[in-house]
TORKOL-4160 file (C-alpha; in steps of 0.2 Angstrom, whole numbers, padded with zeros to 4 digits, m for minus):
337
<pt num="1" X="m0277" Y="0329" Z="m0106"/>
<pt num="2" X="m0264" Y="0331" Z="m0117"/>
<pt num="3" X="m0253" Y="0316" Z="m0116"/>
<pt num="4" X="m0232" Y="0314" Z="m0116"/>
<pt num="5" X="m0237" Y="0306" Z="m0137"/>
<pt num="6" X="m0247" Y="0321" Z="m0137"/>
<pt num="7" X="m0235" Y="0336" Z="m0132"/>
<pt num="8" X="m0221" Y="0346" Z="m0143"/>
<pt num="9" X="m0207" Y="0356" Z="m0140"/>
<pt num="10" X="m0218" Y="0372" Z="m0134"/>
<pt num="11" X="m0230" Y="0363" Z="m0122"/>
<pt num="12" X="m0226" Y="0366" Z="m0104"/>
<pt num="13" X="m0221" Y="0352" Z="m0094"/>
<pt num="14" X="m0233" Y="0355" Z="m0080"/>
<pt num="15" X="m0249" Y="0352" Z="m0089"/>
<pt num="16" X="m0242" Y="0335" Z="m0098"/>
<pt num="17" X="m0252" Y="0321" Z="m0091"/>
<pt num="18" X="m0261" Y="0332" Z="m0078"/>
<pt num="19" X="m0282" Y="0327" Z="m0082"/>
<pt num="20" X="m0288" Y="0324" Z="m0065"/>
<pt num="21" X="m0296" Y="0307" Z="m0072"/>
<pt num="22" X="m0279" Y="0299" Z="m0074"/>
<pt num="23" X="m0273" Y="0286" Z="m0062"/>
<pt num="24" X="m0259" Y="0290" Z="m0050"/>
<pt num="25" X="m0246" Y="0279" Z="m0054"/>
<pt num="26" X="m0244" Y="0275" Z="m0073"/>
<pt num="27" X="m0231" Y="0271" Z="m0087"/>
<pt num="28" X="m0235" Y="0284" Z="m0102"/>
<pt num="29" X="m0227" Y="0277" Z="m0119"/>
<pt num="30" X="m0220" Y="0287" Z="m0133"/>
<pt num="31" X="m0232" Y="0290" Z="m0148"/>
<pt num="32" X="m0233" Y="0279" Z="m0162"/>
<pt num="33" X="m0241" Y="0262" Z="m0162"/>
<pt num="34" X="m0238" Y="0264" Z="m0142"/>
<pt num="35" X="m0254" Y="0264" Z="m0127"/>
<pt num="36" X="m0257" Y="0285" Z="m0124"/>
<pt num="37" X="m0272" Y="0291" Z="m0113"/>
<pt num="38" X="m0285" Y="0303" Z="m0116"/>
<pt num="39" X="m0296" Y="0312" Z="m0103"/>
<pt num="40" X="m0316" Y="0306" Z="m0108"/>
<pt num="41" X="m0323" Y="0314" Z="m0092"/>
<pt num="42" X="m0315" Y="0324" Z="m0079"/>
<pt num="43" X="m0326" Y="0325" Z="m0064"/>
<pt num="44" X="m0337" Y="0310" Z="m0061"/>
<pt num="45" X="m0336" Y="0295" Z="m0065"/>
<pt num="46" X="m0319" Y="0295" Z="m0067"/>
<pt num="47" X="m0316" Y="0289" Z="m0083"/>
<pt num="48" X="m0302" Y="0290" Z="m0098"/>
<pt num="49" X="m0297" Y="0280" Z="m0114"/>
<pt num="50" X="m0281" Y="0273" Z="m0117"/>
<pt num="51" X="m0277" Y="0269" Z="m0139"/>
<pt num="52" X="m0268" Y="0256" Z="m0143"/>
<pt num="53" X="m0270" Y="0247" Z="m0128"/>
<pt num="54" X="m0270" Y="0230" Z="m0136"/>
<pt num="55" X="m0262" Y="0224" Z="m0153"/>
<pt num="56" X="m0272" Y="0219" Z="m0167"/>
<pt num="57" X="m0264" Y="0203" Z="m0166"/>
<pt num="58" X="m0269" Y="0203" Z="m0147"/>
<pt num="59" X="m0286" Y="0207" Z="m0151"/>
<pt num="60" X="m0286" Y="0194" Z="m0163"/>
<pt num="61" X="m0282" Y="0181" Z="m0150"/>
<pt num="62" X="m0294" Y="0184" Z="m0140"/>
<pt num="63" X="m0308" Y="0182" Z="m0150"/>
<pt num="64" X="m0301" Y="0166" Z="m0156"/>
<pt num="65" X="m0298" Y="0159" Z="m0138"/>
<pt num="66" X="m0319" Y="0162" Z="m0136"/>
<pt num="67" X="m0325" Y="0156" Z="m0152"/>
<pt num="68" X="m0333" Y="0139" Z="m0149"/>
<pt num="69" X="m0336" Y="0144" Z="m0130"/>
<pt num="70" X="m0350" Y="0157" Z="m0129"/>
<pt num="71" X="m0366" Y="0154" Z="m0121"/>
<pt num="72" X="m0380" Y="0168" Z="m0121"/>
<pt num="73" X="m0384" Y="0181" Z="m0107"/>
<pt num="74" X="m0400" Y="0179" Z="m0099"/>
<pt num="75" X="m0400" Y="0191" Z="m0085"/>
<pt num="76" X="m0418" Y="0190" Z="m0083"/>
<pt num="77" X="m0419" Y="0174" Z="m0076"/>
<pt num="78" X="m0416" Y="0178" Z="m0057"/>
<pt num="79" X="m0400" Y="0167" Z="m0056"/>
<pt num="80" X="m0383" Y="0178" Z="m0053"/>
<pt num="81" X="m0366" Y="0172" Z="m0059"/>
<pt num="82" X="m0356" Y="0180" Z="m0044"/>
<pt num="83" X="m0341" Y="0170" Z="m0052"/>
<pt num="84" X="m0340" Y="0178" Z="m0068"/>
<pt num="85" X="m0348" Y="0195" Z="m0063"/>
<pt num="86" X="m0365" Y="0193" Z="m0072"/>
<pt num="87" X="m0380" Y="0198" Z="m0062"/>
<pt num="88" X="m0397" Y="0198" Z="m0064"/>
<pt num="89" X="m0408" Y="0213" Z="m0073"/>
<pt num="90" X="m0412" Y="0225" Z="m0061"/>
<pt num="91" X="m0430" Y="0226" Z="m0069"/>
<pt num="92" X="m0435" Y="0207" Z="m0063"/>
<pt num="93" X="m0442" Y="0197" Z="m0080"/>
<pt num="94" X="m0433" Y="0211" Z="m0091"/>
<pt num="95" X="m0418" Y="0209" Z="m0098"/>
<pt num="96" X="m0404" Y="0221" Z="m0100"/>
<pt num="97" X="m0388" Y="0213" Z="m0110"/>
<pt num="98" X="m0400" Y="0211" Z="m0129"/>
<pt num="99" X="m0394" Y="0197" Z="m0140"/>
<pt num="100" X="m0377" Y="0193" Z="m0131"/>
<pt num="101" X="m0367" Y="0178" Z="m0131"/>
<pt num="102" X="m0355" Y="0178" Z="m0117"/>
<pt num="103" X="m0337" Y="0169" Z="m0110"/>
<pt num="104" X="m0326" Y="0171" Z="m0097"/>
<pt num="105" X="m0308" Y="0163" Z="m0101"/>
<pt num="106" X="m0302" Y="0156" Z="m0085"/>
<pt num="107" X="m0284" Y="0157" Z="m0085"/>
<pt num="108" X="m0277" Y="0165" Z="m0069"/>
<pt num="109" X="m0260" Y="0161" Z="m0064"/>
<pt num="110" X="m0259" Y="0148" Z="m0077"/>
<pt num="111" X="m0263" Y="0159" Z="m0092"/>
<pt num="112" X="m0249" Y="0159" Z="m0106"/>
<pt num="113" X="m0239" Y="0171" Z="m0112"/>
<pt num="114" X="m0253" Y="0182" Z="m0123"/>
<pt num="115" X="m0264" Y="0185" Z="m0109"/>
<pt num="116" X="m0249" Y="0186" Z="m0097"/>
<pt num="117" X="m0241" Y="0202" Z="m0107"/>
<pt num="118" X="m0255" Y="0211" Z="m0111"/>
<pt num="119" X="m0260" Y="0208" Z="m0090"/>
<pt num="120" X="m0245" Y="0214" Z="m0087"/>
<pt num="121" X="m0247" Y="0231" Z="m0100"/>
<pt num="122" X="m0263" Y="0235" Z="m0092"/>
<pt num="123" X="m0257" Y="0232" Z="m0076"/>
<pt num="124" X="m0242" Y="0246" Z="m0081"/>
<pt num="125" X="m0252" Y="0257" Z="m0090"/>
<pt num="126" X="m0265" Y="0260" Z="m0078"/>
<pt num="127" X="m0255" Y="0257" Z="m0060"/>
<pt num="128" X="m0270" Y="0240" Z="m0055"/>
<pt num="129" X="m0259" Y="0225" Z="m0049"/>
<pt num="130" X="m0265" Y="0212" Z="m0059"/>
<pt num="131" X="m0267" Y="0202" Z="m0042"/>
<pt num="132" X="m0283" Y="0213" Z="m0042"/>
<pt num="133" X="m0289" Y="0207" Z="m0061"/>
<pt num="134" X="m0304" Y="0195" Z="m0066"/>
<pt num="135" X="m0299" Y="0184" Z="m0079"/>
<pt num="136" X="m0306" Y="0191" Z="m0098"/>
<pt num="137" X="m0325" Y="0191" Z="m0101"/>
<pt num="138" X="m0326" Y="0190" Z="m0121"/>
<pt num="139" X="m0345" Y="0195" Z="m0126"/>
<pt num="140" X="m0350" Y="0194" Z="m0145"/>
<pt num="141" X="m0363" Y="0205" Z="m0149"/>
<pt num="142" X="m0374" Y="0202" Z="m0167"/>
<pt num="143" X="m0386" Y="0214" Z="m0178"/>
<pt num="144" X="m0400" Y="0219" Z="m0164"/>
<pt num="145" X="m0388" Y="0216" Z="m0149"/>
<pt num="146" X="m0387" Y="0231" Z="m0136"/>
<pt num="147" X="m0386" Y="0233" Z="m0118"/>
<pt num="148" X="m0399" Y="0243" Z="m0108"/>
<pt num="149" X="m0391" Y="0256" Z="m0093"/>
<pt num="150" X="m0384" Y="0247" Z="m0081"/>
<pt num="151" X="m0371" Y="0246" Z="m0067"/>
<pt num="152" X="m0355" Y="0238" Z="m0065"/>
<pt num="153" X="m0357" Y="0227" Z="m0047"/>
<pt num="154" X="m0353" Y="0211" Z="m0037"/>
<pt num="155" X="m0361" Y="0209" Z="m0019"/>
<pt num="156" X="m0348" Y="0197" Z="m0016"/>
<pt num="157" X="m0333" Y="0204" Z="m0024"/>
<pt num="158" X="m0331" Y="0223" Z="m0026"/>
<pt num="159" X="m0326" Y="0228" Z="m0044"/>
<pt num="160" X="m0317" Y="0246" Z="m0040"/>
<pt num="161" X="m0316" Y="0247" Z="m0058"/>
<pt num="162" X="m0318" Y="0240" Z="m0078"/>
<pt num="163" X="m0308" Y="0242" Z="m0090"/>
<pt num="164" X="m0316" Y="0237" Z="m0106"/>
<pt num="165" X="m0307" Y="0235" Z="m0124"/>
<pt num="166" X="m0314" Y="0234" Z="m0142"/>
<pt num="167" X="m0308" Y="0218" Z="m0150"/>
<pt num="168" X="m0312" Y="0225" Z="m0167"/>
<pt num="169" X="m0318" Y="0241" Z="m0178"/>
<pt num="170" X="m0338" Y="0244" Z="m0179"/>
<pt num="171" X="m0339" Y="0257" Z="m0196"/>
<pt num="172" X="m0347" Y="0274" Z="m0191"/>
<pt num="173" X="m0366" Y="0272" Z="m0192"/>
<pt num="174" X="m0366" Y="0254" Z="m0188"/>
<pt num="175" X="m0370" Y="0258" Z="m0167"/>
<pt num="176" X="m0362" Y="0249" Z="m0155"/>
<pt num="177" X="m0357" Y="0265" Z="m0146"/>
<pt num="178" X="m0353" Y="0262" Z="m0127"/>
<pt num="179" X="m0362" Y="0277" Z="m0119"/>
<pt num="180" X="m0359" Y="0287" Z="m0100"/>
<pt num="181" X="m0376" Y="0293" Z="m0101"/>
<pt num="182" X="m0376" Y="0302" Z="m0084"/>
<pt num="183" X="m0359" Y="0309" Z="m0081"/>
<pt num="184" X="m0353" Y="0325" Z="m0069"/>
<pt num="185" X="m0372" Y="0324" Z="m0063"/>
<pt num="186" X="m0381" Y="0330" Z="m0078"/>
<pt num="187" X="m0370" Y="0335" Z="m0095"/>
<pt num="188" X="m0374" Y="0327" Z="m0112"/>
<pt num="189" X="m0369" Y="0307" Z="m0114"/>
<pt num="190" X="m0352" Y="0303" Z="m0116"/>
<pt num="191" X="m0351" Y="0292" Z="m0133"/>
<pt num="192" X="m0336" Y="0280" Z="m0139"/>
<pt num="193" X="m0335" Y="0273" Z="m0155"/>
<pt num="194" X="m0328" Y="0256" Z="m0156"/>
<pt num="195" X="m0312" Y="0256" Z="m0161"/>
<pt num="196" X="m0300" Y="0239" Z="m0161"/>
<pt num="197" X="m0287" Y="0241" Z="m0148"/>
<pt num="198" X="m0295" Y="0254" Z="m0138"/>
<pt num="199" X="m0296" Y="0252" Z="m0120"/>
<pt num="200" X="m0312" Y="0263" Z="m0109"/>
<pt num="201" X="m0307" Y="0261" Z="m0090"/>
<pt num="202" X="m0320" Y="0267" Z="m0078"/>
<pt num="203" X="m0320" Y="0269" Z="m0059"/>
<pt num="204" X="m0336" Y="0261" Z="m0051"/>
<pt num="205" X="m0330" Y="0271" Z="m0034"/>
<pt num="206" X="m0325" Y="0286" Z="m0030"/>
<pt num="207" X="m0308" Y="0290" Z="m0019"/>
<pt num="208" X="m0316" Y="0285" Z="m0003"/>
<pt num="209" X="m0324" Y="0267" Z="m0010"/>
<pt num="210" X="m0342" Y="0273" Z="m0010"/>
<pt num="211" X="m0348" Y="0267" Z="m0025"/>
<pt num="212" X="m0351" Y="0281" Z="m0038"/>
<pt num="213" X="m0369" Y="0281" Z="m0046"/>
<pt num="214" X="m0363" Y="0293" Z="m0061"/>
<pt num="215" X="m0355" Y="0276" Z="m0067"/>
<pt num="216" X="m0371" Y="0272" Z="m0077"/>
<pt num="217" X="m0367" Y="0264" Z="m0096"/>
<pt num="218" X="m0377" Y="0255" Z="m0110"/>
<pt num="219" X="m0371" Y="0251" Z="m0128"/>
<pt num="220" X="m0381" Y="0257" Z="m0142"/>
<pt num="221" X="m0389" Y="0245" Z="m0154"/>
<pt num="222" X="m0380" Y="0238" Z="m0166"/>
<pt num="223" X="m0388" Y="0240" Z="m0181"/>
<pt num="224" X="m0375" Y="0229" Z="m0194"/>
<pt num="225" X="m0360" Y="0218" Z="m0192"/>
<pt num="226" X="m0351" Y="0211" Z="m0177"/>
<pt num="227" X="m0345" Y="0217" Z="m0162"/>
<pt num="228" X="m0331" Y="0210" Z="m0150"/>
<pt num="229" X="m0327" Y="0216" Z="m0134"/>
<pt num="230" X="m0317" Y="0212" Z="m0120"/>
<pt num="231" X="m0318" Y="0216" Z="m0100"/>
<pt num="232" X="m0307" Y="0216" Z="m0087"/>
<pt num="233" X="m0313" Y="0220" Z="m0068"/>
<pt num="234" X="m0302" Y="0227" Z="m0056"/>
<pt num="235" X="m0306" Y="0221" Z="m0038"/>
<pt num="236" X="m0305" Y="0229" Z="m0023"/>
<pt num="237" X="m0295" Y="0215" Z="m0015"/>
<pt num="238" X="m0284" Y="0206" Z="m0022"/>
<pt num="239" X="m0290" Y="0189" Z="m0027"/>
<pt num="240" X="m0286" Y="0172" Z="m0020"/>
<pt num="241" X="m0277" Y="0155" Z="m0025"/>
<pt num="242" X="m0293" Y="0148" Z="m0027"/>
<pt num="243" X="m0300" Y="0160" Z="m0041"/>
<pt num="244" X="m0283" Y="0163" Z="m0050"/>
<pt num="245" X="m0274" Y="0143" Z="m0049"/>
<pt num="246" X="m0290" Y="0130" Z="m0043"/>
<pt num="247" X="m0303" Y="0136" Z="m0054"/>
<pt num="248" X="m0292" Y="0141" Z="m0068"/>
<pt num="249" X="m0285" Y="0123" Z="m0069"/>
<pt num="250" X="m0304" Y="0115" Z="m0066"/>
<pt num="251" X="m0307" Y="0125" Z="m0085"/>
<pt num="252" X="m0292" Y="0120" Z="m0095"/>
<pt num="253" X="m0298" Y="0104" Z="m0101"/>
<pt num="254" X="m0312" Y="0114" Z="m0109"/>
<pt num="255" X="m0301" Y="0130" Z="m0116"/>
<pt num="256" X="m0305" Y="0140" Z="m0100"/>
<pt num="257" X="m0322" Y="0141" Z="m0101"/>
<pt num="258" X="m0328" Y="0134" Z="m0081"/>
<pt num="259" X="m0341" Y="0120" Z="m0078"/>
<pt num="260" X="m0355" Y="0128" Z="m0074"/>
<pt num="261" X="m0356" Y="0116" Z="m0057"/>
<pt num="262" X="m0344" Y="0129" Z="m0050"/>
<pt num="263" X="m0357" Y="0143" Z="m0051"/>
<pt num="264" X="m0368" Y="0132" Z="m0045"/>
<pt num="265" X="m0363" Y="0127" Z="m0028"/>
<pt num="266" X="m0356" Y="0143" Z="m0025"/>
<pt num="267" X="m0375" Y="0150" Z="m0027"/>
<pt num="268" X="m0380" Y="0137" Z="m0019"/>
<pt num="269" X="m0369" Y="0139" Z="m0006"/>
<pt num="270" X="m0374" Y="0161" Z="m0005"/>
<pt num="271" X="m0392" Y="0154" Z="m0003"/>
<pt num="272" X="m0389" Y="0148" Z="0014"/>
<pt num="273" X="m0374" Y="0153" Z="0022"/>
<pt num="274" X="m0374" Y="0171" Z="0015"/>
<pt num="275" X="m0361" Y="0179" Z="0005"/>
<pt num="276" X="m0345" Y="0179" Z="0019"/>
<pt num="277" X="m0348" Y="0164" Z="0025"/>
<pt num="278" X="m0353" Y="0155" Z="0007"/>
<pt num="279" X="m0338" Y="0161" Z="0000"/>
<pt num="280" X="m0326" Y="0152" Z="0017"/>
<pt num="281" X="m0334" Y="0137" Z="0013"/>
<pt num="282" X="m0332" Y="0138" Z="m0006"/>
<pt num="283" X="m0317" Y="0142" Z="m0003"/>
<pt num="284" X="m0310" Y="0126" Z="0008"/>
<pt num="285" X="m0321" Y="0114" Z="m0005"/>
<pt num="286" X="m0311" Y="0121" Z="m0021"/>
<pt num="287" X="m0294" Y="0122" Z="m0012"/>
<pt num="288" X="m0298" Y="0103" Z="m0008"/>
<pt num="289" X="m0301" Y="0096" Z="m0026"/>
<pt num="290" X="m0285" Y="0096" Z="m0032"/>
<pt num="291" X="m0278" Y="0088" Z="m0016"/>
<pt num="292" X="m0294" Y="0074" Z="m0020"/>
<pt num="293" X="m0287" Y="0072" Z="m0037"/>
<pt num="294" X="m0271" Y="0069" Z="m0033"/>
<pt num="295" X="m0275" Y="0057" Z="m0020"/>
<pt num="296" X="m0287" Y="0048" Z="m0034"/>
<pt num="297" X="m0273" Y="0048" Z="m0048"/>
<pt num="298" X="m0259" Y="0042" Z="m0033"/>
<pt num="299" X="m0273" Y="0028" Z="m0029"/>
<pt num="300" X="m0277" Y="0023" Z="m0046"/>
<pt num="301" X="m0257" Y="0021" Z="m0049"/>
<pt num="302" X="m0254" Y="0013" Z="m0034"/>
<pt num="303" X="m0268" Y="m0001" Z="m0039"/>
<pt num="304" X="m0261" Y="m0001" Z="m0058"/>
<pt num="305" X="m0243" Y="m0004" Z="m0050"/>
<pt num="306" X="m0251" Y="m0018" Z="m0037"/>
<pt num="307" X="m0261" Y="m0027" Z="m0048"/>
<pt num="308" X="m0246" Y="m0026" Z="m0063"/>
<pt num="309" X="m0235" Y="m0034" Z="m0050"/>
<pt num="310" X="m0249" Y="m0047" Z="m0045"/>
<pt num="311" X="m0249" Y="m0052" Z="m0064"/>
<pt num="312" X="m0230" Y="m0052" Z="m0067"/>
<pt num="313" X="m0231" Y="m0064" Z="m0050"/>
<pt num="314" X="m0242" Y="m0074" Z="m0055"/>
<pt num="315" X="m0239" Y="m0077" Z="m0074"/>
<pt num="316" X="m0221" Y="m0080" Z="m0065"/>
<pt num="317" X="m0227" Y="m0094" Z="m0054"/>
<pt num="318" X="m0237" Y="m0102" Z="m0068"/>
<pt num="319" X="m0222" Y="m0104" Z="m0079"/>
<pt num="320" X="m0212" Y="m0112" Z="m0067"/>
<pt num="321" X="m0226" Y="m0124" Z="m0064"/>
<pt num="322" X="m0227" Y="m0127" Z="m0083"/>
<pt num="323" X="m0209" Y="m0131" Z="m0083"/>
<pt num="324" X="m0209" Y="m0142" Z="m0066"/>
<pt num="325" X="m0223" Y="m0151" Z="m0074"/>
<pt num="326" X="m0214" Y="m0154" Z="m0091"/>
<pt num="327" X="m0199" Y="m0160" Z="m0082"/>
<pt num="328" X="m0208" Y="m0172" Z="m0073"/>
<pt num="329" X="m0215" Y="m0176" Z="m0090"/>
<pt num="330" X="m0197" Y="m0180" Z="m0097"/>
<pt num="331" X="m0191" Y="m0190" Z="m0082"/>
<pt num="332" X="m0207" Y="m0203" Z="m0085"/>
<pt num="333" X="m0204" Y="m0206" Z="m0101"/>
<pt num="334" X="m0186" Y="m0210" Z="m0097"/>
<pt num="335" X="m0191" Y="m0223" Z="m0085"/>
<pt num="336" X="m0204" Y="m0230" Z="m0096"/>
<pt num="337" X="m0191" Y="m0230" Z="m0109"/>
């Protein structure tokens, strides 16, 4: 596609910005340091690479908001993480994501101004309201890392499409590629180097909301170094107060990384009410922590403030004993004088 940074004086305004894997309603920048788009497949899966989408000073900020905070992927273990879009291996007892460490930073509404401006630079690049965004999933990948075909999916919470950025370069002939390997039903594997800054945005479905099997992907071994990358999921539906305020305010005492008892009630909760309902209940029982919290913290002040008064009273009333009993003292000794 050839791009509004990419055109000159002699190319015809009709074919600017015209691949049929771009988004409808996008904000194209000038050329330079600025986010441009290129066209990576044109039929199915739809998919296209904007450069530049994050600064090197953005990218940088990431990593340094995960560092400390990774855990690593075991997708083999049966469990899902509906929360953070991590599920299980498709192969049971295999696992799929190699030698990952993984975080998702829960910020939300909350989040400060870095997340806040590049949420809202993808949000105008790509046309997604950000109502529809995850929060960021950081994973580090070391020498041996890779991650084996897979789809991306959530039973619970349909992810229309990902948009994943390179947090930092990989040198040619390290690996690392990220791969379509099945794209337009049959033509050769789509490959993208890393590149720091450069954003891939794929649509799991197609223009109807069936999901799109074409969007099969793995990243290739890497074979030296370090790799950093960052995803974002775009949901179908926008997502609630709960996911974007509650639980984003549950992680900040821990850097946004969320207790793991989150993920677990709302498994446990899946378990036996089923996904649609599990997700009513989990819903009301989040919504309510804060309103617990606040009622502990106006208890405990209330208790401070009683039994501050209580002591102020009392060490009050003991004085004036003290002084009644030393007057009595005086007046005694004046007789006795």
């Amino acid at each position: 596609v050839i791009t509004t940074a990419m055109a000159d004086d002699t190319t015809a305004a009709e074919v600017v910005n015209s691949g049929g894997s771009l988004p409808d309603r996008v904000r194209l920048y000038a050329g330079g340091d600025r986010p441009f788009f290129e066209d990576a497949v044109s039929k199915s899966p739809v998919v296209y690479l904007i450069h530049n989408m994050l600064t090197a000073e953005e990218c940088d900020d990431l990593i340094g908001m995960a560092k400390g905070k990774y855990d690593p992927v075991d997708d083999s273990s049966g469990t899902n993480n509906y929360l953070e879009n991590m599920m299980v291996s498709e192969k049971l007892g295999e696992t799929l994501a190699k030698n990952i460490d993984r975080v998702t930073l829960w910020k939300g509404g909350i989040a400060g101004k870095v997340i806040k401006d590049i949420d809202e630079r993808v949000s105008q690049v790509t046309g997604f309201p950000p109502e529809h965004f995850s929060d960021f999933q950081i994973n580090k990948y070391e020498e041996g890392s890779s991650h084996e075909p897979h789809f991306d999916v959530n039973p619970t919470n349909g992810i229309m499409a990902t948009i994943t950025i390179f947090l930092n370069d990989v040198p040619q002939g390290s690996g690392g590629e990220f791969i379509y390997t099945n794209p337009d039903g049959g033509d050769e594997p789509v490959v993208i180097t890393p590149t720091k800054g450069l954003a891939i945005v794929h649509h799991n479905t197609d223009e109807k909301y069936n999901f799109d099997q074409s969007t099969i992907h793995k990243e290739a071994t890497l074979s030296g170094g370090i790799k950093y990358v960052a995803k974002k999921y775009v949901y179908l539906n926008p997502q609630p107060n709960h996911l974007r305020i509650v639980l984003p305010l549950m992680a900040m005492p821990f850097g946004g990384k969320l207790p793991r008892l989150f993920i677990t009630l709302q498994n446990a909760l899946i378990e036996k009410y089923g996904s649609e309902s599990a997700e009513v209940y989990f819903q009301k029982i989040v919504t309510m922590i804060p309103v617990l919290l606040l009622l502990g913290i106006a208890s405990a002040v209330s208790t401070f403030v009683t039994n501050k008064l209580k002591g102020d009273g009392g060490e009050k009333k003991e004085e004036k004993e003290a002084e009644g009993k030393s007057k009595k003292s005086k007046s005694k000794s004046k007789k006795s004088d």
